[in-house]
C-alpha positions as a printed Julia matrix, in Angstrom:
377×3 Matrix{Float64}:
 170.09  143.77  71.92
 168.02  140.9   70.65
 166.03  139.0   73.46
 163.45  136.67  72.93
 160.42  136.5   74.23
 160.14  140.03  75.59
 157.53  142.85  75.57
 158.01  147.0   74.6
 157.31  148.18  77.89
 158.69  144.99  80.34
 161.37  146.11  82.9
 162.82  143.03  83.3
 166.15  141.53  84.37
 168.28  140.19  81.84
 171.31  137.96  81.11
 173.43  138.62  78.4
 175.24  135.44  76.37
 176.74  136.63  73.0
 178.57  139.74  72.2
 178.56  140.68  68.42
 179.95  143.52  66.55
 176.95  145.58  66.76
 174.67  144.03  69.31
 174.17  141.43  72.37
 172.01  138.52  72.35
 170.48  137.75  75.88
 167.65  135.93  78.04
 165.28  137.3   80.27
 165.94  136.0   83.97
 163.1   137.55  85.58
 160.51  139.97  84.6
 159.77  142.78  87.31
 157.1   144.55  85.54
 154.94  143.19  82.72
 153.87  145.39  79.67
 150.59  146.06  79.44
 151.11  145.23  75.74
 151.27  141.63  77.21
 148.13  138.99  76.55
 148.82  135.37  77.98
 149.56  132.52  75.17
 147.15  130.48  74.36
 149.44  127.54  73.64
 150.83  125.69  76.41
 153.91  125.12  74.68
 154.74  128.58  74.11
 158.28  129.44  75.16
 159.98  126.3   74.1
 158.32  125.42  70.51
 160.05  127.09  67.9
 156.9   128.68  66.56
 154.13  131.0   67.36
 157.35  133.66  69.03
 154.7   137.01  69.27
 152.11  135.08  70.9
 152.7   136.62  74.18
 151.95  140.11  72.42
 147.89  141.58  71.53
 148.01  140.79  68.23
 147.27  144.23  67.16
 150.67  145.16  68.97
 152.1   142.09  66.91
 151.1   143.77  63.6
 152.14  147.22  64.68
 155.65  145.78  65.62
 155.98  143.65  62.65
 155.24  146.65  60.48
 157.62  148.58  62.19
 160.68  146.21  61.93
 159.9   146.34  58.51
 160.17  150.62  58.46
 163.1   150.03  60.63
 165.14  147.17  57.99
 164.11  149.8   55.1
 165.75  152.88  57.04
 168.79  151.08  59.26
 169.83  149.18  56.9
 168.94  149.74  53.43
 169.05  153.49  53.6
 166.39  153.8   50.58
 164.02  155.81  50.14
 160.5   154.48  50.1
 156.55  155.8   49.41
 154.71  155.78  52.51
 153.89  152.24  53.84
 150.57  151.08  53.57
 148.48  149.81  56.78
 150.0   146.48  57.21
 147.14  143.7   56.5
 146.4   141.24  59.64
 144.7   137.95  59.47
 141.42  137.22  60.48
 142.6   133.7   62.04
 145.12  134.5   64.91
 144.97  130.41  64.83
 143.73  127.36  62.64
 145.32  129.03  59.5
 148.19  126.66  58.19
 147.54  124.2   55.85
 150.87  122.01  56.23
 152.25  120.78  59.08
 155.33  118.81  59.81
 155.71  116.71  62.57
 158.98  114.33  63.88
 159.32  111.4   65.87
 162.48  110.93  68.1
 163.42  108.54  70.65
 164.92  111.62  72.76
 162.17  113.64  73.42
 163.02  117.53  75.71
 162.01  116.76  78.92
 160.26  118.87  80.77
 159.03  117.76  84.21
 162.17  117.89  86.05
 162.77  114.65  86.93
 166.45  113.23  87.56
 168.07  112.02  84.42
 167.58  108.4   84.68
 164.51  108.01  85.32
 162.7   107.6   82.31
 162.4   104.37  80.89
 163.06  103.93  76.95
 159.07  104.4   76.46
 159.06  107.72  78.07
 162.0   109.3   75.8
 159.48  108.86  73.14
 158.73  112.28  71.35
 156.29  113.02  68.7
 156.11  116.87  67.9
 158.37  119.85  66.77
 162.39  120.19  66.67
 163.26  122.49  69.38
 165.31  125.42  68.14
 168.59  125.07  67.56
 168.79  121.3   68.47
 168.33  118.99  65.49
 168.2   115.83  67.93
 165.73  116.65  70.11
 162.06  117.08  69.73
 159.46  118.49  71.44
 155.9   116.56  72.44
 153.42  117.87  71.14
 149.79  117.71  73.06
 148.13  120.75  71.38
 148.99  122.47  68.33
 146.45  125.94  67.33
 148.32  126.47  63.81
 146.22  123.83  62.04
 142.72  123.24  62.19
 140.68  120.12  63.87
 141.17  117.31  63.39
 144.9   117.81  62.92
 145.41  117.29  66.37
 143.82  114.33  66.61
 145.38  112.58  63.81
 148.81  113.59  65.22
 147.42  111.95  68.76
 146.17  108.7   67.28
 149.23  107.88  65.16
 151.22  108.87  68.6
 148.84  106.67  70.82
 148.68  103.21  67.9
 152.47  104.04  67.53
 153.34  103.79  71.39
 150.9   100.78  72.49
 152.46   98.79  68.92
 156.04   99.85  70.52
 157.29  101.34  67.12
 160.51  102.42  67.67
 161.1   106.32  67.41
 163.71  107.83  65.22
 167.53  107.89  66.21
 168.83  110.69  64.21
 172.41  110.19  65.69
 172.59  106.35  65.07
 169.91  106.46  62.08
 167.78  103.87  63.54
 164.49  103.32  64.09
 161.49  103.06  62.12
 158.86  105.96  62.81
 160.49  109.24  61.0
 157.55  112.09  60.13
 154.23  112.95  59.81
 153.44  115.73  57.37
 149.75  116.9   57.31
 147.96  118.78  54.84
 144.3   120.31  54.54
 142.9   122.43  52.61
 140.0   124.84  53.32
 137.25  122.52  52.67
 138.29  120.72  55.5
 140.04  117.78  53.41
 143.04  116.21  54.51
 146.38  114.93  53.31
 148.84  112.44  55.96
 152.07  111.56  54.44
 153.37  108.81  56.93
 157.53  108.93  56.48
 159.59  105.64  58.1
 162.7   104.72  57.69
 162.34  100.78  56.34
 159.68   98.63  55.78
 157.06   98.45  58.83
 154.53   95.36  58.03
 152.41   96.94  61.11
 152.43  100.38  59.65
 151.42   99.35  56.55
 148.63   96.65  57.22
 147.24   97.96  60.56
 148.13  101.61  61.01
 146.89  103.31  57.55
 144.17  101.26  57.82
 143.18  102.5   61.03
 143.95  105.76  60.33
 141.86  105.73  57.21
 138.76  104.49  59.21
 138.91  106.59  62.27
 139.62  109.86  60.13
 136.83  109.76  56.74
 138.37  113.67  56.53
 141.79  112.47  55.36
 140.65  112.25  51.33
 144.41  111.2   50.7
 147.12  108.7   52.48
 150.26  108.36  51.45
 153.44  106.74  52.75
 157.43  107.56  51.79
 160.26  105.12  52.92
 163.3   107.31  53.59
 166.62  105.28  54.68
 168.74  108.23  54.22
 170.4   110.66  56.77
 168.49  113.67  56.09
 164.55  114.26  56.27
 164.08  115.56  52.21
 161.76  113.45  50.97
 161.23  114.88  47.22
 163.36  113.49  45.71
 162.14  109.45  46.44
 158.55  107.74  45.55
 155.66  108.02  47.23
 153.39  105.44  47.33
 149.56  106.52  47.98
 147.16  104.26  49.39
 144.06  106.0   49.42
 142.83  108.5   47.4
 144.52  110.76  45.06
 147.77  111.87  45.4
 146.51  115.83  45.87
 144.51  118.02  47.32
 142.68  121.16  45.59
 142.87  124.28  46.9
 139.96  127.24  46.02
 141.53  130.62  45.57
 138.87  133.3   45.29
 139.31  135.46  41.47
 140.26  139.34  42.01
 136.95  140.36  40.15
 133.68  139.11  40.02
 132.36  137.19  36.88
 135.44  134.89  36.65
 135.29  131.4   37.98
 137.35  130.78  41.37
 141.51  129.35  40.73
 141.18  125.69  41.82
 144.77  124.28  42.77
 146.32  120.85  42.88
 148.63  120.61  45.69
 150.79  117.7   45.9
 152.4   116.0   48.83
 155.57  118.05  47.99
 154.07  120.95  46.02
 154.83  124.62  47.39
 151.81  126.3   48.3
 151.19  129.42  50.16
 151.15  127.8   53.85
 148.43  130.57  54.8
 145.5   130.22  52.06
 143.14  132.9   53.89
 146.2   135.8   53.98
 147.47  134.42  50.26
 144.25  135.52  48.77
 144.74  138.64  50.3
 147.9   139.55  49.09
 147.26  138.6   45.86
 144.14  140.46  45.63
 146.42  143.55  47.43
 149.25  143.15  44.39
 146.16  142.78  41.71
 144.33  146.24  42.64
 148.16  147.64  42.69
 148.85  146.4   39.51
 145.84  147.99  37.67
 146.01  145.46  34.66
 144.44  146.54  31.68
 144.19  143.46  30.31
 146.62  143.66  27.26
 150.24  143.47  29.22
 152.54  140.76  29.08
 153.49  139.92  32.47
 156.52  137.96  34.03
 156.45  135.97  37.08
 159.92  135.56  38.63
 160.51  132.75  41.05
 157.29  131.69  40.22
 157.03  128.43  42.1
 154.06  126.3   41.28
 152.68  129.34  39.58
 149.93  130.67  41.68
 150.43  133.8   41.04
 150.92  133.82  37.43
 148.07  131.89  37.21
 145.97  134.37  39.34
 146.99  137.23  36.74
 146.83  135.11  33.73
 142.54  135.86  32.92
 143.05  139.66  32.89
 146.53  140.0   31.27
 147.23  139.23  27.23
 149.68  136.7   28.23
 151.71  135.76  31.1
 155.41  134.06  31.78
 156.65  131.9   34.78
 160.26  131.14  35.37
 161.53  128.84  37.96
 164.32  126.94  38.94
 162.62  124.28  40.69
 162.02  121.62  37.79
 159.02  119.73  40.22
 157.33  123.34  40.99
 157.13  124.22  36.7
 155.55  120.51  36.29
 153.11  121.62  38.74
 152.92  124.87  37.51
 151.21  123.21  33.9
 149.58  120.52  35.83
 147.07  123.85  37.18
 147.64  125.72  34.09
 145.54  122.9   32.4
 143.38  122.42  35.55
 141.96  125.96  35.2
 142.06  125.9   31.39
 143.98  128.65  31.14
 145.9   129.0   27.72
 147.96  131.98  27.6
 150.3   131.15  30.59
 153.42  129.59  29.74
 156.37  128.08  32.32
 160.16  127.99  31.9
 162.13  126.05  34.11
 166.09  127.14  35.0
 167.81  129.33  37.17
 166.25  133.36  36.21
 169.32  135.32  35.46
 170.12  132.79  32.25
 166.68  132.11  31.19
 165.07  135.93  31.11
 167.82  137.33  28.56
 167.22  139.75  26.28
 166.94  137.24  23.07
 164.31  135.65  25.25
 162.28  138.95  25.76
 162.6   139.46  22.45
 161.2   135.95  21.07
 158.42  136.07  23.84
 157.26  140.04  22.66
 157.49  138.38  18.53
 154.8   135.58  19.48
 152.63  137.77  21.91
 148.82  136.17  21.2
 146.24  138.75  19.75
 144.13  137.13  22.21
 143.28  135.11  25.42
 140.8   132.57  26.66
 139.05  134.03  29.8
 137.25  130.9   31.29
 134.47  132.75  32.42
């Protein structure tokens, strides 16, 4: 039985809403006893937001359940077997450890307070926050989010407070009007920040007295950037982006896996795919470099390599290394750090994995291996 929001160890009272072929989906109507596994959430919009689900749990019960679900996938339902797990690795920021947020604005915000339907006047449906799960047409308002660091929340608050007294008009996502669409922010972790303001037409008042603004009451956003998107769904990679301060990136620091070697420096775009947790990134990588015991004359492939961050992490202590990709936009960026690092024996292939890696590919790739590499100490 799935049920969200509940503890090992709650006795609770429970209603039951979906029968499956193998298990029930239900709600908890009342708990009689809590579990002493049980901490209280720190955010105030825990329980409706679609995010954050464990918070209720100590996080070292979070990690020991999360490890276990894993054991549990590997023996339920794969049936393989497996070396004994490793200690699962926790984060040192419970919060404050995203670097991209997105947020939405909708003219039919989740009310909360109670109040008869009715009313609210068309001010008050204003929402500027999260979808709530499982309804694309509603959004949740957002006072205080603990994913992202300061000031994240109070660049979401000021474009929510300009946006209300100018009377901007929220986004119908039914009838596909209004102007005021998303809010993506970026950081990275020298505290710089990235605001891509998303609208659905041309705003004269966003453009001339909101950025603006913006720009001058935050000096931490480094880059400002705004995306006109008039069609019916919220991708926004695929159309221009104009930027209007700064540079159109932010660079990221990732820590080498041995001492002696200058740290990775990243370019992250406004669209660019990039490890959303930095501080547990470095981690893992780190975890799959001591694992990987490179001796420094292996030619490695990268599958699904994305931007190639971890390619490029590899590429100073391996002879040469290969990224393949599908995404055409993630191999450009891929290069674009490739060159930023001055790394030379990496080399990107975009197209779908099971026709580029064939075995006339291997073949060409092991005929041109380079004697040897450029470090970049």
């Amino acid at each position: 039985m799935f049920i969200p929001f509940g503890a090992p160890g709650d006795i609770v009272d429970i209603q039951v809403f979906k029968k499956k072929s193998n298990c029930f989906d239900g709600k908890i109507l009342n708990i009689k006893k809590e579990s002493d596994k049980r901490v209280k959430p720190v955010c105030q919009h825990f329980g409706l937001c679609g995010g954050c689900k464990w918070q209720h749990l100590d996080y070292q019960w979070q990690l020991f359940y999360k490890q276990k679900q894993i054991k549990d996938n590997f023996d339920r339902i794969g049936k393989i077997e497996y070396p004994e797990m490793m200690p699962i690795l926790g984060c040192e920021k419970q919060f404050h450890y995203r670097n991209k947020l997105e947020y939405s604005f909708s003219n039919r915000k989740w009310l909360t307070d109670g109040a008869p339907a009715g009313t609210y006047s068309e001010e008050d449906c204003k929402g500027f926050g999260y979808h709530l799960p499982g309804l694309f047409d509603r959004v949740i308002d957002i006072e205080h989010c603990y994913l992202q660091a300061d000031p994240s929340n109070e660049i979401r608050l000021f474009i929510k407070d300009f946006t209300m007294k100018r009377h901007l008009s929220y986004h119908n996502v039914r009838a596909h009007q209004g102007t005021m669409r998303n809010v993506i922010i970026r950081c990275n972790g020298k505290g710089e920040f990235m605001v891509i303001i998303v609208i659905n037409e041309e705003n004269d008042i966003v453009r001339n007295e909101l950025i603006p603004a913006l720009s001058k009451q935050f000096p931490q956003i480094i880059s400002l950037m705004l995306v006109i998107n008039s069609k019916f769904n919220d991708t926004i990679s695929d159309l221009p982006f104009e930027c209007l301060k700064g540079e159109p990136y932010l660079v990221e620091t990732m820590k080498s896996p041995r001492p002696g070697f200058d740290d990775l420096k990243f370019r992250v775009g406004p669209v660019s795919f990039f490890q959303t947790n930095v501080y547990q990134a470095e981690r893992l990588y780190k975890a799959a470099f001591d694992l990987a015991n490179v001796q420094g004359d292996e030619l490695m492939y990268d599958l699904y390599t994305g931007t190639g961050t971890i390619a490029l992490y590899f590429s100073r202590f391996v002879k040469q290394v290969v990224g393949i990709e599908y995404v055409e936009e993630a191999i450009v960026d891929a290069k674009i750090n490739e060159q930023f690092n001055n790394i030379t024996n990496a080399s990107f292939f975009a197209g779908d994995t099971a026709k580029v890696l064939t075995d006339e590919f291997i073949a060409r790739l092991h005929r041109h291996r380079p004697a040897s590499c450029r470090h970049g100490r």
